[in-house]
Structure formats: C-alpha cells, structure tokens
N, CA, C and O atoms as a GROMACS GRO file, in nm:
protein
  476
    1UNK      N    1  13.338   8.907  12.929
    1UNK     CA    2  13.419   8.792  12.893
    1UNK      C    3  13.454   8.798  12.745
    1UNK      O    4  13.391   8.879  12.677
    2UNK      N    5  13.545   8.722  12.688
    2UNK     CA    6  13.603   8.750  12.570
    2UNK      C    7  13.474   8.663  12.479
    2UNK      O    8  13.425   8.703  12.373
    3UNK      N    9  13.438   8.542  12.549
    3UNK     CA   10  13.332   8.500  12.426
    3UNK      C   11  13.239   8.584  12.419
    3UNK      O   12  13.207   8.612  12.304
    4UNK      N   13  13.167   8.650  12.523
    4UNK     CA   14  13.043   8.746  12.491
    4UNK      C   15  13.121   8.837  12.406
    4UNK      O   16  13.094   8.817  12.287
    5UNK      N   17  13.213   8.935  12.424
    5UNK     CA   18  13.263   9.036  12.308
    5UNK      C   19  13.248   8.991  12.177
    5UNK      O   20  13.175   9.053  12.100
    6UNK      N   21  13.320   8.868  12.133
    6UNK     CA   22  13.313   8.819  12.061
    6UNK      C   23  13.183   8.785  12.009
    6UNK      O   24  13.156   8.832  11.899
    7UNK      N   25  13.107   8.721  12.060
    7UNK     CA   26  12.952   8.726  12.018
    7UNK      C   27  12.895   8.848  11.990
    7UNK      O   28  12.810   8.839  11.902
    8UNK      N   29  12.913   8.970  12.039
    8UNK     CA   30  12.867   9.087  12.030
    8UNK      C   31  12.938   9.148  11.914
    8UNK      O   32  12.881   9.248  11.870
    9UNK      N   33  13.030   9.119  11.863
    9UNK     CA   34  13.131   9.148  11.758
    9UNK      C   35  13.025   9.082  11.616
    9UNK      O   36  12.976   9.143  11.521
   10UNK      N   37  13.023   8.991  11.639
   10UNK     CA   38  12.941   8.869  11.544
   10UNK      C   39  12.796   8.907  11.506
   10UNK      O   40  12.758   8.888  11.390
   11UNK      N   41  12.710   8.962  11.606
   11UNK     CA   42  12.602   8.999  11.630
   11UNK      C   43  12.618   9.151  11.532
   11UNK      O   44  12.586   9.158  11.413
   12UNK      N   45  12.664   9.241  11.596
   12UNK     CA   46  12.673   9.369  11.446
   12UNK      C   47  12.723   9.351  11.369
   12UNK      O   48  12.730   9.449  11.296
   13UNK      N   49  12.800   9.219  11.314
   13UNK     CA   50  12.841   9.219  11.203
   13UNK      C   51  12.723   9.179  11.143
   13UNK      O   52  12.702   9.220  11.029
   14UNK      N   53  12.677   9.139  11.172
   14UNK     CA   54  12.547   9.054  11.084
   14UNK      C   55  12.458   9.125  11.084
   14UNK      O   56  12.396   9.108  10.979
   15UNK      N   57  12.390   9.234  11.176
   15UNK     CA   58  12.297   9.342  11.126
   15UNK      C   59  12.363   9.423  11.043
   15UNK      O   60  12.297   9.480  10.957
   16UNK      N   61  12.510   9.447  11.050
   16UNK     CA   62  12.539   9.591  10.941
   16UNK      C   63  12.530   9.491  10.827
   16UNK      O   64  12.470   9.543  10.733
   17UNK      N   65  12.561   9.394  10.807
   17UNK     CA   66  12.568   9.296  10.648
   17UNK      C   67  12.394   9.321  10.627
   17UNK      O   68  12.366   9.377  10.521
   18UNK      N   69  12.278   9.286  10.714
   18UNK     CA   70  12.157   9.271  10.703
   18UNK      C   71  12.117   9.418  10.630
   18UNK      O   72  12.054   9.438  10.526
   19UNK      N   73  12.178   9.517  10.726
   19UNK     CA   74  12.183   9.688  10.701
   19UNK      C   75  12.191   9.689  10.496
   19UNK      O   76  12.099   9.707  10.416
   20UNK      N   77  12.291   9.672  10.478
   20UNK     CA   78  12.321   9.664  10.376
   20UNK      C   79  12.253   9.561  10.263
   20UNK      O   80  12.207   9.613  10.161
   21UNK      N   81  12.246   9.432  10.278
   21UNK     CA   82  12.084   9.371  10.224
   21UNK      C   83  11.981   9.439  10.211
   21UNK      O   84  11.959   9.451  10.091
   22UNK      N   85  11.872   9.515  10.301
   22UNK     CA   86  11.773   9.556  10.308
   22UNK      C   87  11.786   9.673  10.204
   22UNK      O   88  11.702   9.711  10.122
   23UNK      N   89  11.943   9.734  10.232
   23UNK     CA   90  11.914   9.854  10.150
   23UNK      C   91  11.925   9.852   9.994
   23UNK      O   92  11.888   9.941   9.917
   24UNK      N   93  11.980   9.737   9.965
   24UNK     CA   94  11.984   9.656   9.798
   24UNK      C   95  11.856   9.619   9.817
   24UNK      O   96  11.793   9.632   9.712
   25UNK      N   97  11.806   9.588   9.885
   25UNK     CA   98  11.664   9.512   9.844
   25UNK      C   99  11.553   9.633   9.819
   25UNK      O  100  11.463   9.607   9.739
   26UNK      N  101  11.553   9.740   9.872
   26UNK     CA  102  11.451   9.844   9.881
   26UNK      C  103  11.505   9.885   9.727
   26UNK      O  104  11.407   9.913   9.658
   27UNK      N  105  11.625   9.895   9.655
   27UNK     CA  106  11.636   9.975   9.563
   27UNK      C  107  11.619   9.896   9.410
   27UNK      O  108  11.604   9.931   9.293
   28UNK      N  109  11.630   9.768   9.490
   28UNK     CA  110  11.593   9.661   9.334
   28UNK      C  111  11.424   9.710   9.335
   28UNK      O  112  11.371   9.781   9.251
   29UNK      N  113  11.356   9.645   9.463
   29UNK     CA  114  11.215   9.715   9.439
   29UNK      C  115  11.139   9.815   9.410
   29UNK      O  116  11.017   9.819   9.400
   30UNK      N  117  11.238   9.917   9.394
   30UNK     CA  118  11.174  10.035   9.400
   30UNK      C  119  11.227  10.061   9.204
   30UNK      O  120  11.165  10.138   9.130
   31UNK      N  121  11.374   9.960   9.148
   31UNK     CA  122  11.347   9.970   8.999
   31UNK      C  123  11.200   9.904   8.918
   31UNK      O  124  11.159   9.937   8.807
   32UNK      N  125  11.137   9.795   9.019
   32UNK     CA  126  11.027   9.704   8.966
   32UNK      C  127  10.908   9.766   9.005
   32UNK      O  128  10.807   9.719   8.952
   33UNK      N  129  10.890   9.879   9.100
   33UNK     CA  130  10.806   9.927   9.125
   33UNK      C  131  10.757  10.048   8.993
   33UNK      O  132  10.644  10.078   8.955
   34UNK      N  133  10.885  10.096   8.948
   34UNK     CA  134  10.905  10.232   8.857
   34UNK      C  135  10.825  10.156   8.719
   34UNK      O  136  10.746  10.218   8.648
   35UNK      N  137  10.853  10.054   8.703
   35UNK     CA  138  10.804   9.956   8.550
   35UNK      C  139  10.699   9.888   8.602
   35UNK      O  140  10.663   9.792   8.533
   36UNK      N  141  10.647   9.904   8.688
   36UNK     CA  142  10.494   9.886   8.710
   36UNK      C  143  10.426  10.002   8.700
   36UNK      O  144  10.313   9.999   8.650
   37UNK      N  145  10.470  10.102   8.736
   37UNK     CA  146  10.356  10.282   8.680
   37UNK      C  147  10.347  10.215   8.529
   37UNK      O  148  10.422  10.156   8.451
   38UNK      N  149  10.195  10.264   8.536
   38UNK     CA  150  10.148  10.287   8.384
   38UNK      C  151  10.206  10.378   8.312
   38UNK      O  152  10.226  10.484   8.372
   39UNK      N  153  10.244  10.373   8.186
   39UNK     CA  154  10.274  10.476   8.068
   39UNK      C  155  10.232  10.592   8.099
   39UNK      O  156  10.316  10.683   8.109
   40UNK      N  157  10.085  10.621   8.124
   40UNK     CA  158  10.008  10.760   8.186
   40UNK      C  159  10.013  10.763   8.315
   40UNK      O  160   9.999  10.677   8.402
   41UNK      N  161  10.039  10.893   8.315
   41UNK     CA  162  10.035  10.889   8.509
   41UNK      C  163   9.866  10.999   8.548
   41UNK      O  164   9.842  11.070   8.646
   42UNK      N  165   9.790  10.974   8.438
   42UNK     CA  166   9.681  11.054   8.469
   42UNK      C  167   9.601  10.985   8.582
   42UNK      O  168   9.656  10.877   8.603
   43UNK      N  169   9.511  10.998   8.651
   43UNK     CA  170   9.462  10.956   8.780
   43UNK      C  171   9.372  10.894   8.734
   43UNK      O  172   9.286  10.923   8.817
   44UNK      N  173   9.285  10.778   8.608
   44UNK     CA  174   9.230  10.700   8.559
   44UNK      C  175   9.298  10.651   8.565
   44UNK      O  176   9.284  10.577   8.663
   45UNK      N  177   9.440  10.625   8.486
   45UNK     CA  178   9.476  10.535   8.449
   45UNK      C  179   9.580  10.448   8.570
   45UNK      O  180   9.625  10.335   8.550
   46UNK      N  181   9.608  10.554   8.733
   46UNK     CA  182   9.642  10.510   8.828
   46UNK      C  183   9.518  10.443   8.885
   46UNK      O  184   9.544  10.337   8.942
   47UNK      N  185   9.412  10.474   8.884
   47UNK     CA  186   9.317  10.388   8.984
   47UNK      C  187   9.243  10.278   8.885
   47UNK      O  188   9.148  10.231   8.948
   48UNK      N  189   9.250  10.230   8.773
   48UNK     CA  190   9.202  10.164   8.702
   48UNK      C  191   9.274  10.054   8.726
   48UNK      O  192   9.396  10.070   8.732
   49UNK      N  193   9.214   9.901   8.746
   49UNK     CA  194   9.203   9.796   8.775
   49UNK      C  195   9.294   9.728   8.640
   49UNK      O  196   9.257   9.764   8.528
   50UNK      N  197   9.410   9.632   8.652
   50UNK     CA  198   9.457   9.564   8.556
   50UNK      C  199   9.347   9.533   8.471
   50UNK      O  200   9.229   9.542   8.506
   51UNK      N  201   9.392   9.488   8.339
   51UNK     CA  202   9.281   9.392   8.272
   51UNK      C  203   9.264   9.259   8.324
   51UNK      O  204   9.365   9.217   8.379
   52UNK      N  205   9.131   9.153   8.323
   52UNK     CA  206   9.124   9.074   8.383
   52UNK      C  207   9.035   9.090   8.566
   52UNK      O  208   8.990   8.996   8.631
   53UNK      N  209   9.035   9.212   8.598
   53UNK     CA  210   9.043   9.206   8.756
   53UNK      C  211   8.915   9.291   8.756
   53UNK      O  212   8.881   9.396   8.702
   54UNK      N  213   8.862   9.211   8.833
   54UNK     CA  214   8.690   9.233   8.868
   54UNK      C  215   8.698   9.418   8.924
   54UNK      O  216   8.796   9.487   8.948
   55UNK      N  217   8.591   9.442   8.926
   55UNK     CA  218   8.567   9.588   8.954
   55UNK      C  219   8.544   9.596   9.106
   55UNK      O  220   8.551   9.496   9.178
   56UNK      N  221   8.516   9.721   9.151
   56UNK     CA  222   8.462   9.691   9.311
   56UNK      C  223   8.357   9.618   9.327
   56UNK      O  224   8.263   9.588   9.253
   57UNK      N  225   8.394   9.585   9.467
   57UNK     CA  226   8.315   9.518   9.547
   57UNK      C  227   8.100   9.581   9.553
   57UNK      O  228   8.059   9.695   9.571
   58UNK      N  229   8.046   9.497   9.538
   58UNK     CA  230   7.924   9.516   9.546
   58UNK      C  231   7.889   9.486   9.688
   58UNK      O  232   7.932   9.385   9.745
   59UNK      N  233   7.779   9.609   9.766
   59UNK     CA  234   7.786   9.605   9.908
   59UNK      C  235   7.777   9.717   9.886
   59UNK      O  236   7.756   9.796   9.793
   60UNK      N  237   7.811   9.710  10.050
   60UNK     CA  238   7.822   9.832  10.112
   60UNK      C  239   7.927   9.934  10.063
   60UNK      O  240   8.024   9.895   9.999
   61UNK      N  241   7.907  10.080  10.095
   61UNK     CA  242   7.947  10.205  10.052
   61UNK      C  243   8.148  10.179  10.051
   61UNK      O  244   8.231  10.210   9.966
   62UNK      N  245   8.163  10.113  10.185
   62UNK     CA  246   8.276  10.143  10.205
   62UNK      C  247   8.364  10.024  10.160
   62UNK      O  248   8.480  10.047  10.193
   63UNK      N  249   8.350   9.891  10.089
   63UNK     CA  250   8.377   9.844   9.987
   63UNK      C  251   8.379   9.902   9.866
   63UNK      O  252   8.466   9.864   9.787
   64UNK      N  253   8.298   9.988   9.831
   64UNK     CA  254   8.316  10.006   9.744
   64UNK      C  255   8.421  10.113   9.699
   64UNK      O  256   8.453  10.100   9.581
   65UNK      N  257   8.476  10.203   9.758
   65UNK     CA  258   8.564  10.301   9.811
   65UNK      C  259   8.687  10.268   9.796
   65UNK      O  260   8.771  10.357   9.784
   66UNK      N  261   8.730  10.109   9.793
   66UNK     CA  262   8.823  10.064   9.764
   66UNK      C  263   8.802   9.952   9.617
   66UNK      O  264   8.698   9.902   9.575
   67UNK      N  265   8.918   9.941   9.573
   67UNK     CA  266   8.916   9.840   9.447
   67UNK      C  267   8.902   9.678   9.528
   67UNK      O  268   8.908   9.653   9.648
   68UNK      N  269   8.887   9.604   9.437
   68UNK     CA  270   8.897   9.484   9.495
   68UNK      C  271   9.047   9.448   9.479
   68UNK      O  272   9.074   9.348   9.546
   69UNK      N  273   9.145   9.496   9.414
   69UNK     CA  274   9.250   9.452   9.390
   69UNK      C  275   9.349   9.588   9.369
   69UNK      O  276   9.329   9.638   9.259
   70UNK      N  277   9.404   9.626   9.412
   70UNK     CA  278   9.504   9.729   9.406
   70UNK      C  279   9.621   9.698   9.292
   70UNK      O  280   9.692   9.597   9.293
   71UNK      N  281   9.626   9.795   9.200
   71UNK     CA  282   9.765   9.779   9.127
   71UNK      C  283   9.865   9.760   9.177
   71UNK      O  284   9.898   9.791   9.291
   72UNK      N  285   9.942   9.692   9.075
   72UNK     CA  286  10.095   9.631   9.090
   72UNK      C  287  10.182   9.747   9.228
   72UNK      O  288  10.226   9.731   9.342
   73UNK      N  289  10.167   9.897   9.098
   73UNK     CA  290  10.268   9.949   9.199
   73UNK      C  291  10.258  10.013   9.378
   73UNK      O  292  10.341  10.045   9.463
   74UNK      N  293  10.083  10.008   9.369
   74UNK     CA  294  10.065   9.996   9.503
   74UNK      C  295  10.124   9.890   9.624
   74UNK      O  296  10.144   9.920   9.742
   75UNK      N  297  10.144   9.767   9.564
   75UNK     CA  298  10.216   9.677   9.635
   75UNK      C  299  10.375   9.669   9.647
   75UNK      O  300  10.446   9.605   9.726
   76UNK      N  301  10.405   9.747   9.552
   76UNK     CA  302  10.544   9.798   9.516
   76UNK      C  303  10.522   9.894   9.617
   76UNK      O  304  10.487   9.828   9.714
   77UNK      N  305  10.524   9.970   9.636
   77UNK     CA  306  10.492  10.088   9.746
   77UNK      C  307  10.515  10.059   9.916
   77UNK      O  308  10.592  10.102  10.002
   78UNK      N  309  10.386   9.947   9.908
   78UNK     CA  310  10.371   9.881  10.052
   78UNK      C  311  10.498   9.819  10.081
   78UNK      O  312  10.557   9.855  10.183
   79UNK      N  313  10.558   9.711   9.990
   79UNK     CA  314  10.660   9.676   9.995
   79UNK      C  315  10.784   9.739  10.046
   79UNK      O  316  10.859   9.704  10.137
   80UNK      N  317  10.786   9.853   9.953
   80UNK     CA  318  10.896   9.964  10.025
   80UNK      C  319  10.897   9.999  10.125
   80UNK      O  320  11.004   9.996  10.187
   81UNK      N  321  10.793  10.042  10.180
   81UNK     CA  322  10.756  10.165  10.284
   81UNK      C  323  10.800  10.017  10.430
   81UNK      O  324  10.851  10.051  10.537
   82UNK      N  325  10.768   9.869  10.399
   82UNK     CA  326  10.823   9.784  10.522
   82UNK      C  327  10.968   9.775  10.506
   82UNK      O  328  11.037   9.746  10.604
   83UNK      N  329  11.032   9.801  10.370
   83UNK     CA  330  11.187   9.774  10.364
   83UNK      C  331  11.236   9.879  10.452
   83UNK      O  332  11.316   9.851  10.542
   84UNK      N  333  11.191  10.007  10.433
   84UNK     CA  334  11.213  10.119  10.464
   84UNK      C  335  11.247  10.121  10.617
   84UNK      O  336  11.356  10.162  10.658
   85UNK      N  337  11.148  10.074  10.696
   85UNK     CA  338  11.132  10.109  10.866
   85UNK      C  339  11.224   9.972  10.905
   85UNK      O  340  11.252   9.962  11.025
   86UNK      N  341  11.274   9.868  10.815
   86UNK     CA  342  11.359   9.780  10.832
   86UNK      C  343  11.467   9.838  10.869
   86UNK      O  344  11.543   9.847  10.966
   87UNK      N  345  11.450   9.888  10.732
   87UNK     CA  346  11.595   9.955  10.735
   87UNK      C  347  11.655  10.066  10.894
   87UNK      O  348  11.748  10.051  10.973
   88UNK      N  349  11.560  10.159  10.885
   88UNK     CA  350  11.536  10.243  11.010
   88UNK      C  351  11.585  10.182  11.130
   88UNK      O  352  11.681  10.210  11.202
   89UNK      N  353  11.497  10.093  11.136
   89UNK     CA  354  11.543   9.960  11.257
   89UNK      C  355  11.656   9.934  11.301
   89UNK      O  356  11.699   9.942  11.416
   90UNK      N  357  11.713   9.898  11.192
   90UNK     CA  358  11.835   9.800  11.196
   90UNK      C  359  11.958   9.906  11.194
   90UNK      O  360  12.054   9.882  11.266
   91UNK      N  361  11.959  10.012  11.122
   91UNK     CA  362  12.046  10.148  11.146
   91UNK      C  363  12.054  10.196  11.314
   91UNK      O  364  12.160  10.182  11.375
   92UNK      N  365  11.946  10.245  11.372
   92UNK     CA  366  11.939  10.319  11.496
   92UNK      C  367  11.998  10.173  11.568
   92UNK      O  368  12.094  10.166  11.644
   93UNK      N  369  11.920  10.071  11.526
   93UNK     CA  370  12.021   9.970  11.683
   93UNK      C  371  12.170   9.978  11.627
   93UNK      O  372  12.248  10.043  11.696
   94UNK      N  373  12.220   9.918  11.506
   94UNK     CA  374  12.405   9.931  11.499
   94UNK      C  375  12.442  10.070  11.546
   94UNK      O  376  12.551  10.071  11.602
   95UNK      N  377  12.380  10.195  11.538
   95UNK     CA  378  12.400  10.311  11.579
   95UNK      C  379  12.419  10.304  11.735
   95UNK      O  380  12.516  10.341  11.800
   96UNK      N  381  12.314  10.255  11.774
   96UNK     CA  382  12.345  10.214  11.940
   96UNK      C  383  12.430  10.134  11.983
   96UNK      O  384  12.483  10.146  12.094
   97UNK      N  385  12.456  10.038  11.898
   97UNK     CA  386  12.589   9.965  11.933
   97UNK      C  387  12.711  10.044  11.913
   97UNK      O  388  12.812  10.020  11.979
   98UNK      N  389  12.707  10.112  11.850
   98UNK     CA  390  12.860  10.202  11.798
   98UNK      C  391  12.875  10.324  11.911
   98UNK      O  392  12.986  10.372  11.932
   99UNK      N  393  12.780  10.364  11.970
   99UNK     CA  394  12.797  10.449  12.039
   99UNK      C  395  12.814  10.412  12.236
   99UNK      O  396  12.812  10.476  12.341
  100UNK      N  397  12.831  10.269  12.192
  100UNK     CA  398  12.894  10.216  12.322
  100UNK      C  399  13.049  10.274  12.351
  100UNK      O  400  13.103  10.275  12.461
  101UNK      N  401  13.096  10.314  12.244
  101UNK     CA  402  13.258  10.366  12.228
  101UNK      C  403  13.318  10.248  12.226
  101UNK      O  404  13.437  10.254  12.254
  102UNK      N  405  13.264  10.115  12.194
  102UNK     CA  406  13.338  10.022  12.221
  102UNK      C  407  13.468  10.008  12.060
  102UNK      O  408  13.418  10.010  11.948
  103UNK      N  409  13.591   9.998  12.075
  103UNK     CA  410  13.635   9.952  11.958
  103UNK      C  411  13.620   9.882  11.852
  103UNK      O  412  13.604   9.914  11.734
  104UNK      N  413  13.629   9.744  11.924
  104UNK     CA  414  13.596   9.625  11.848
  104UNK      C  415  13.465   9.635  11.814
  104UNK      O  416  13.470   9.644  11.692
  105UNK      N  417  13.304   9.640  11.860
  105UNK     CA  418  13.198   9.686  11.790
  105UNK      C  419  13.211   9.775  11.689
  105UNK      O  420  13.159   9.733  11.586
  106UNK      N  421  13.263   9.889  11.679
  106UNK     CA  422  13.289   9.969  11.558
  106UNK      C  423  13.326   9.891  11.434
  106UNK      O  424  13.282   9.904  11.320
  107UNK      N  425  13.437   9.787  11.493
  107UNK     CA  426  13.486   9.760  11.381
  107UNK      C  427  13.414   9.658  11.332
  107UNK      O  428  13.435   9.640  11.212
  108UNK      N  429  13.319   9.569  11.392
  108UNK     CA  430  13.284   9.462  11.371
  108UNK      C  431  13.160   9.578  11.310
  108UNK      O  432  13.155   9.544  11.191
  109UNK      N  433  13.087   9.662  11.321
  109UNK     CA  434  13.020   9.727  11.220
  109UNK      C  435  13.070   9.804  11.101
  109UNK      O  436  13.000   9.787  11.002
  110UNK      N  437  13.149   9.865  11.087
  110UNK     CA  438  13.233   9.860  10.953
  110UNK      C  439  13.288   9.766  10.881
  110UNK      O  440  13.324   9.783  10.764
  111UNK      N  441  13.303   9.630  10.962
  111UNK     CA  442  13.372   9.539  10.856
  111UNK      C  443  13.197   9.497  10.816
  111UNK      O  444  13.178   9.438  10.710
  112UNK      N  445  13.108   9.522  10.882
  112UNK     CA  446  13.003   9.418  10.842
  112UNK      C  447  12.898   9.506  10.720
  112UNK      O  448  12.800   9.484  10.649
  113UNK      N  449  12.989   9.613  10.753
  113UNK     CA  450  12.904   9.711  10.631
  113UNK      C  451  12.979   9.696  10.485
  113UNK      O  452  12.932   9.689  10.371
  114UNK      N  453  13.112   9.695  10.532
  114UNK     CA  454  13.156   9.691  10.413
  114UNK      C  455  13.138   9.548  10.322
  114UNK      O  456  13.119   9.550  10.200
  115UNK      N  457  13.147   9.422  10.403
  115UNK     CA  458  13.099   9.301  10.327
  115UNK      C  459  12.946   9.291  10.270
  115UNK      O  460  12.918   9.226  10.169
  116UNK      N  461  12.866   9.350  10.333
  116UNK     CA  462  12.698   9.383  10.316
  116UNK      C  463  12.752   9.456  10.183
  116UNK      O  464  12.692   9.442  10.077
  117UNK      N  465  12.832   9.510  10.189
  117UNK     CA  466  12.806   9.615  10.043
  117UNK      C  467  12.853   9.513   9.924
  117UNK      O  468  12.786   9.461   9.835
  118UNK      N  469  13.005   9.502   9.957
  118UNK     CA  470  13.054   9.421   9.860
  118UNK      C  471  12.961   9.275   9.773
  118UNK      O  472  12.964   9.245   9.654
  119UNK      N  473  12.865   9.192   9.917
  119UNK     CA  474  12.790   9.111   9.829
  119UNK      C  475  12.642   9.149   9.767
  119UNK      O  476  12.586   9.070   9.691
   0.00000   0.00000   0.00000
C-alpha cells in the first residue's frame, strides 16, 4: 500500500540520518578520547590511577588485578567500541533495505544520508 511504502521510505530515512549521527558521534569521541592519553604513553603512566583515586581494591587476588577506577581514556575506548557496533548495526540493516532493489528506499536512504551529513 502506498502508506506502508511511505512509512518504509520514512523509516530509512531516519536510520541513514541516525547512520550518519553515530558516525559524528564516534569521531567527536574519539577527538576527547586522544586528549585524555597522558603526555607519556609509557605503560606506568597508562595504568596509573588519576590523582585523587584510591588504589586497588584490598581482597582478594582478582580485585586486585584490576584498578578500582579505570582511566579517562579507557572509557573513551568503551565508549567507542559501542558507537562502533552501532554503527555496524545500523549500516548492514539500511544495506538490507537497499538491496530490496526497491527505488524509492534507495532514495529515501540517500536523501537520509545526505541530511545526516549535512546536520
């Protein structure tokens, strides 16, 4: 029916716009991630605890193995690595939509990529 097309038109437009969000968003994070590495990239000064932030955990072996608090750019990292499989996500399904051969889906994913970009 013409409203479902239409809804389906609407529907990839808004993941390729999302497509395009996620992928501004992974690359702003990944400039705030770069200015969170320490000055030294020697392997003290990566596993060493901000100032302020308690040391490991007292206990058992395998607390202790970990920090109690992970640096900045470790969370910068984690952060990415979920933008990332977002991203993944949301690519392979508009990919599956486009490969319906349908016209109007194509276009409703190119127009929705290109506005995703533009804002």
């Amino acid at each position: 029916s013409p409203a479902g097309m239409a809804l389906s038109v609407l529907v990839i437009l808004l993941l390729s716009v999302l497509y395009e969000a996620v992928k501004m968003g992974k690359a702003v994070l990944l400039r705030r991630a770069l200015l969170a590495l320490p000055r030294s990239l020697s392997q003290e000064a990566l596993s060493e605890p901000q100032e302020g932030d308690s040391g490991p955990a007292q206990g058992s072996p395998w607390l202790m193995a970990f920090p109690a608090s992970f640096p900045r750019w470790f969370w910068f990292h984690v952060g990415q690595t979920l933008f990332h499989v977002v991203q993944v996500v949301l690519g392979y399904m508009v990919m599956l939509a486009v490969m319906s051969y349908n016209a109007w889906i194509f276009l409703g994913a190119i127009a929705g990529s290109t506005l995703g970009y533009f804002m």
